[in-house]
Steps between C-alpha positions, in 0.01 A plus 500: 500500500342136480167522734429118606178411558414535860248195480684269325364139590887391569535801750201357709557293822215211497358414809318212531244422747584840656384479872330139462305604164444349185666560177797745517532857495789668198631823698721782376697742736443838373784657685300763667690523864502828549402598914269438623394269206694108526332372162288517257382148315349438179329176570303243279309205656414199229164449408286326810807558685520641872735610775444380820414712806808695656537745770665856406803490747758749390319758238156669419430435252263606219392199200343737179340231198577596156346204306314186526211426816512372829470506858699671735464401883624778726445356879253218376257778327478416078613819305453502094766462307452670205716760290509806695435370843694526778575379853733665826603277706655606856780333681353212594224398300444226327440425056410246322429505100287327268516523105179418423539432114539179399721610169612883636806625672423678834765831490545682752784770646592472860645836672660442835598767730639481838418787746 
């Protein structure tokens, strides 16, 4: 059995200036739609990149960091972004992120789940 790499840079969608933010955003489907769960998102935003404010209109949704620093804005509030942080956001809220690092990829998995 061949296993391909799940993160392969040519699997990733780019997004750029995702929600009126700067720099773009590589993003891999993981697959993962199993009920009540309608993705899960492996996500890296370019160094001094960010994605611009958006409101949560179909899924929760819950945003875990697994490398780099930044900000996450949940409703306006500043969150850390750091590896091992995480954010839930309801139906309705809004998110914008920040990478920080000037040189650093922001990663960060995205679980959505409808109820």
């Amino acid at each position: 059995m061949t296993i391909r790499n799940p993160l392969d840079p040519s699997r990733a969608s780019v997004r750029a200036a995702l929600f009126g933010g700067e720099k773009a955003v590589h993003v891999w489907d993981c697959g993962a739609k199993t009920a009540p769960f309608t993705a899960v998102l492996f996500c890296r935003l370019e160094p001094g990149g960010r994605v611009g404010k958006h409101r949560q209109d179909t899924d929760d949704e819950v945003v875990i960091v697994v490398g780099g620093e930044g900000v996450l804005y949940v409703d306006g509030a500043a969150h850390a972004a750091v590896r091992g942080s995480a954010v839930a956001l309801p139906l309705g809220a809004t998110l914008e992120i920040d990478n920080a690092s000037a040189d650093a990829w922001l990663e960060y998995v995205i679980v959505k789940a409808r109820r």
